[in-house]
N, C-alpha and C positions, 0 to 999 in steps of 0.2 A: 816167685814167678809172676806175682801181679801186679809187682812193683816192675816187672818187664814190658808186659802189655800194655799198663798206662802208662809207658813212655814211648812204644809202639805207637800209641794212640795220639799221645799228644805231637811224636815226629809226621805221623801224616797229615793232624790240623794243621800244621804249623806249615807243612809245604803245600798243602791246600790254599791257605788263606795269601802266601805268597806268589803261588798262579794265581791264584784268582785277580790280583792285584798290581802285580807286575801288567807292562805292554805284551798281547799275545801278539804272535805271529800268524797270521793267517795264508799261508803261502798258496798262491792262484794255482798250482798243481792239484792242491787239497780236495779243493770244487771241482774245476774243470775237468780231468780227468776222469772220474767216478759220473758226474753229470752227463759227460759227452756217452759215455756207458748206458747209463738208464736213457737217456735218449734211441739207442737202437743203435751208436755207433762202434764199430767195433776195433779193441785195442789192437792196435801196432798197425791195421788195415787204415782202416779209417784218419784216427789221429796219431800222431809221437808219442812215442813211450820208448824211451830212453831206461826203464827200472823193468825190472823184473815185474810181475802182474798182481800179486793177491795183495797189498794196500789198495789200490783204486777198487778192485771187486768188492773189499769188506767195506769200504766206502760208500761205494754205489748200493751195498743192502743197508747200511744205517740210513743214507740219505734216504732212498726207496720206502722206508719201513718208517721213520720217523720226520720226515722232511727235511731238506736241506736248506741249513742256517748254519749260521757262527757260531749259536749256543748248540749245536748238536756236536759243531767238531771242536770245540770248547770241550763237552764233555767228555768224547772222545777221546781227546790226548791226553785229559785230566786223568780221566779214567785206565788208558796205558800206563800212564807215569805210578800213580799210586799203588797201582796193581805190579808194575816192578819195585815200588819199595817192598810191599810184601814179604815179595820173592828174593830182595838183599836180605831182605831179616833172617828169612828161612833159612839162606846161605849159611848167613852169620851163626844160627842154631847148629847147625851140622860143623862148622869152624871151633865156634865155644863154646858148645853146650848154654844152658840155661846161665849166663851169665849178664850183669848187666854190660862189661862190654858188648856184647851182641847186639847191641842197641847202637856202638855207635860207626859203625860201617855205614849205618841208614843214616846217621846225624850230619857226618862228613859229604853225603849226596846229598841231601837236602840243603844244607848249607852251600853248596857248591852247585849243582845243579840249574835252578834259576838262574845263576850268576853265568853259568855257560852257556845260556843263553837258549833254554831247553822250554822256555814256555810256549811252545809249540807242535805240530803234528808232521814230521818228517821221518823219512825211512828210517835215519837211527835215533829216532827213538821209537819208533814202529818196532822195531829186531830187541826190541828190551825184555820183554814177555817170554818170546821163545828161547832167545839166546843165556838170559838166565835159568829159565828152566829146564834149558841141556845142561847149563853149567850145574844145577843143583842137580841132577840126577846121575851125572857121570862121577860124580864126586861121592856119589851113593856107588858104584861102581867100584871107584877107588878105595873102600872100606872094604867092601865084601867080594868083589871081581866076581857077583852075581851077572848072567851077559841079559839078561832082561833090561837092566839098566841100560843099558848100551844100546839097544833095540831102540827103547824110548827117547833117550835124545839123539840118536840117528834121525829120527822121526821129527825133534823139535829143528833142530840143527838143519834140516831140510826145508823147515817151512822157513827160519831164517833168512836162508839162501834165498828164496822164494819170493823175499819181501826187499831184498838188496845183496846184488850180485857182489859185489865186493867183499859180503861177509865167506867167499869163498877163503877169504885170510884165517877168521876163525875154524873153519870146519880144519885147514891144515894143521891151526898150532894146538888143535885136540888129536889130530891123526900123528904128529911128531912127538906129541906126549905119551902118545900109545907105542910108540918106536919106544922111546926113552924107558916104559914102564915094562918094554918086553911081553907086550900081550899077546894072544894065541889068535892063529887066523878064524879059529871062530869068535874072537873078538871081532876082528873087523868086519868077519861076515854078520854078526846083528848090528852091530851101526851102519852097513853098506845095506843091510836089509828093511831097518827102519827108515835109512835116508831117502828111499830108491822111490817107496810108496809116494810120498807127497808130488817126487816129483814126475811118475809117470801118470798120477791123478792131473795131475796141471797142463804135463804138453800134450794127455789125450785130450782136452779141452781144448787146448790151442788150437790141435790139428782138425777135430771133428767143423771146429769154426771156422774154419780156412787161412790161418792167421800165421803157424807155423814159422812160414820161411822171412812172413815180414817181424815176429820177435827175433830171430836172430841175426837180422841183421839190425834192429836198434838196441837188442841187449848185448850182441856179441863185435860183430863188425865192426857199429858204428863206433864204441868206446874201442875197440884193439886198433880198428885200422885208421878210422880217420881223425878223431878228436888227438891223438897224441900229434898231428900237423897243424890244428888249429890254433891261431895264436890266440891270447890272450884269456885259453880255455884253463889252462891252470893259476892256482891260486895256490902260492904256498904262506907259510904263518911270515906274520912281521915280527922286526927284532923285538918288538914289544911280547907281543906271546911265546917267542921261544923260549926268552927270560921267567917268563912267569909261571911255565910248564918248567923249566929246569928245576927253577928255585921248588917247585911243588916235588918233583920226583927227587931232589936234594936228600932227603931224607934215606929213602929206597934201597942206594951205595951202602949204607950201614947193614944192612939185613946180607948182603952176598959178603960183609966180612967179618959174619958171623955163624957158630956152627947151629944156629937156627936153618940157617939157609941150607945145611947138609941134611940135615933132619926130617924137614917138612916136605912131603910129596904134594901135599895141597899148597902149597907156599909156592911152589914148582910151575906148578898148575897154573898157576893166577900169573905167575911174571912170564909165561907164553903168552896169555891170554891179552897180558896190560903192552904186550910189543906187535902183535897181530890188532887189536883195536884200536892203538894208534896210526897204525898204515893202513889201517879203515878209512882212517879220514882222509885220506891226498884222493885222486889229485888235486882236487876244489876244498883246501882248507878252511876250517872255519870252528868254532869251537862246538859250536851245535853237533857236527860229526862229530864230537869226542864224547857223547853220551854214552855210550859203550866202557870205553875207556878209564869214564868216571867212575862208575861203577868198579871194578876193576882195582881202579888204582884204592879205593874208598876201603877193600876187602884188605887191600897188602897193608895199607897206613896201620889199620887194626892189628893185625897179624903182629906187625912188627911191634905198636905199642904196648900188647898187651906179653909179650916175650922180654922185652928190651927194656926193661923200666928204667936201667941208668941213663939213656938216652932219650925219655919219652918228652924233654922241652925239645928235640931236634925233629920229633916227628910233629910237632903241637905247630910252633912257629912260624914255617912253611905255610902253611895250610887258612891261621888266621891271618897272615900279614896277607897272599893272595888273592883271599877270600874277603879282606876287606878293601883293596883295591880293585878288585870287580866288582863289587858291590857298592861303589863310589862312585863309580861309571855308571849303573845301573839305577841310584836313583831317581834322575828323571823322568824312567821309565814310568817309575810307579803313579798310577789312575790316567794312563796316556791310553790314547785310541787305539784301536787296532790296522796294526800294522796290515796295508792295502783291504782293509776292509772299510774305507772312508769318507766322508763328506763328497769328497772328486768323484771318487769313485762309484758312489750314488747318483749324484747328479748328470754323468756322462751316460748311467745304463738308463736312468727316467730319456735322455733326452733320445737314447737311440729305439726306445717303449714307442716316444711320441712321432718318432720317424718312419718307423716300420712295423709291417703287420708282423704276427708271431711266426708265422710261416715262412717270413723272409729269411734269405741266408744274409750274415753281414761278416763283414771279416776287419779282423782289427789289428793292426802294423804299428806295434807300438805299448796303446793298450795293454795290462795283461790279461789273461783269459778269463779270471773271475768277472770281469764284465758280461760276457757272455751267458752267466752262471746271473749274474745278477737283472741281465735286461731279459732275462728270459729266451734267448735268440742262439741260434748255431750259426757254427760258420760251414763253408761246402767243406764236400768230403775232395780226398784227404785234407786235414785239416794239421799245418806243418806253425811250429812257433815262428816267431821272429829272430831268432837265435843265429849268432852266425856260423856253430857249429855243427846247424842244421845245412842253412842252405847253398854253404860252401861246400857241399856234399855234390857231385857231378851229377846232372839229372834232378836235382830235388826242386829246383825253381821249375822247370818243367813240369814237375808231377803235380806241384801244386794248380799252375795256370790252367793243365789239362784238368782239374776241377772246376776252376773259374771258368771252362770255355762250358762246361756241363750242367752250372747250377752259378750264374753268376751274383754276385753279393748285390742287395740293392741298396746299401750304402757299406763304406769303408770311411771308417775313424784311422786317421794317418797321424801319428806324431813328429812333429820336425827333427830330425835329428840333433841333436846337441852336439860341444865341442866336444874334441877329446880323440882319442884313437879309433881308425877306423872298425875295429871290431869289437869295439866294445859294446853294449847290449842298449844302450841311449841310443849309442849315435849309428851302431851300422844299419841300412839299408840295402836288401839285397836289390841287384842293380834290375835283372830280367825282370820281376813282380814289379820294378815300381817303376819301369817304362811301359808295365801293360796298363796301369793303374792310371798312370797321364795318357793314353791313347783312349781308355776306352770310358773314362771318367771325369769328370769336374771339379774342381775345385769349388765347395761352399766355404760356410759361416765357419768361422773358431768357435768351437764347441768348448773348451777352457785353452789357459794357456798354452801355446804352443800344440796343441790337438784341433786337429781341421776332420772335417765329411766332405769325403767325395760321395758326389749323385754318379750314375751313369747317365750317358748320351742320350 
């Protein structure tokens, strides 16, 4: 067993030392959202919020409690991430007992992981903590059909949800496994009992705050009704990634045509879970939503090699040929700056420091939000992106200028639109905001390339 744990231990240096050294992402949601919070602003009222609520709240108490910087949410996502290895391992324990495979369902994410481009702090990998920790305790369920379990990750599976509305996929392909496994309605009443708490804790806070009607319609409306007309809002994989997830799930086919796969209720488990986590990631594809997934698939790879030995180069192969063409792609990464945490990006929030008192509102069409976060300055309420899945919404150029007539900006950073399709997130300009911005504004100095400041009249 201690030949387990120092390899435990040496699988987390090893993916530590890899964050730490790969290009992090800093994505302008990360800051601004949580920032615009401890500010006094309030979610779904005030600013967009397009996700579900308790990422930016846990946010805004680390930032609030520790300060807000890059090394705070550096250790933040660090700190998710390692704390889901953990919890694969723990998987892995209750999978194979005290074996050294158990070790390697963690080797297979770690090794993949970074490569998926997971050096980062976004909602799925935010859902990594909870969503494994239902999966580790329902599977404590599935041994003993104790309903305490069930209770508990109702509970976990809830704050999931909580943290990204999509993983409504997951809480189904556990509720059709429970079809499958023939459970008793008091089963589903302690997972419906566990689930129910988080979330009538969360909308009585919505509603006491007056917020209520405006989350559902950016966590419910906006994604049901309008983004499926916006163009250019979805993103599906290139023939490059579909190939490279095939050839990765290549192996997989082997295990449904074998009586392992009649056998294993937990095996069962996990390929519901690995087809729900991947329809996690649509409609904005991208491999980073497939954190979930990895995971997932990392537990079946095991599964199947440590069953399957006369096949075990067909599970091997896949995996390092993949793994090392993304990881060939991914060297230049290594000792690169932070992604929009950057030299431009400093010098545009110093220049809008030197422009404006702290009290000014400014607003920024183009820029993205972390500037705000970094020049120390809000923009007026409501405060709506530049997105054009926002403000081709009927009413929503309105709602914002009805801010601007209330608390107007005493400069706006414009960026010139670039070539390219109109809606794309460079080049579109919503048309209403930026004839108010020529009527009631100036044009100054370029502030970097292509980034101009309007004065007001």
């Amino acid at each position: 067993m201690k030949k387990i744990y120092l390899g435990l231990s040496g699988l987390l240096a090893v993916h530590l030392l890899l964050l730490a050294n790969l290009r992090f992402t800093a994505w302008p949601e990360m800051f601004s959202f949580a920032y615009l919070i401890n500010k006094g602003y309030l979610i779904y009222k005030d600013f967009h919020h397009a996700y579900q609520p308790l990422l930016p709240i846990i946010l805004a108490f680390f930032y609030k409690t520790f300060g807000i910087s890059i090394l705070v949410l550096k250790l933040v996502s660090w700190g998710i991430i390692l704390f889901s290895d953990l919890l694969i391992f723990a998987i892995s324990l209750k999978l194979f007992g005290r074996k050294v495979i158990a070790l390697l369902p963690l080797a297979i994410f770690v090794a993949l992981q970074p490569a998926f481009d997971g050096n980062m702090l976004w909602y799925d990998t935010a859902i990594l903590p909870t969503f494994l920790g239902a999966t580790l305790i329902f599977l404590y369920w599935l041994g003993n059909r104790e309903r305490k379990y069930l209770f508990l990750s109702g509970v976990l599976l809830s704050v999931t949800l909580l943290i990204k509305q999509q993983s409504v996929l997951l809480v189904l392909a556990f509720l059709i496994f429970m079809i499958y496994k023939k459970a008793t309605l008091k089963d589903y009443l302690n997972l419906f009992i566990g689930g129910i708490i988080p979330v009538i804790l969360v909308y009585s806070w919505l509603a006491s705050i007056g917020v209520f009607r405006d989350y559902i319609f950016w966590t419910f409306t906006l994604p049901l009704k309008w983004l499926p007309k916006v163009p250019g809002y979805k993103t599906l994989p290139s023939k490059t990634d579909i190939v490279a997830l095939a050839f990765l799930v290549l192996p997989i086919t082997n295990i449904f045509r074998s009586k392992l796969y009649t056998k294993k209720y937990e095996l069962k488990l996990l390929l519901f879970l690995l087809f729900a986590t991947f329809l996690q990631a649509f409609p904005r594809f991208s491999f980073f939503h497939l954190q979930a997934w990895l995971v997932i698939f990392s537990l079946i790879i095991a599964v199947g090699f440590e069953s399957m030995k006369r096949v075990r180069p067909l599970f091997s192969f896949p995996i390092l040929f993949v793994g090392l063409m993304l990881w060939v792609n991914k060297l230049p990464e290594f000792g690169q700056a932070v992604r929009f945490y950057g030299q431009e990006e400093i010098k545009l929030a110093e220049f809008i420091q030197k422009n404006s008192n702290i009290s000014d509102k400014i607003y920024l069409l183009g820029p993205h939000s972390l500037t705000y976060v970094l020049s120390e300055r809000t923009p007026p309420k409501p405060w709506i992106e530049n997105y054009v899945w926002h403000f081709e919404i009927p009413g929503m150029e309105e709602k914002l200028l009805q801010g601007f007539s209330l608390s107007p900006p005493k400069i706006i950073i414009w960026s010139e639109p670039r070539p390219g399709p109109w809606y794309d997130l460079v080049t579109y300009q919503p048309e209403k905001v930026t004839d108010w911005i020529r009527t009631n504004y100036k044009k100054g100095e370029e502030v970097e390339s292509g980034v101009f400041v309007w004065y007001k009249n």
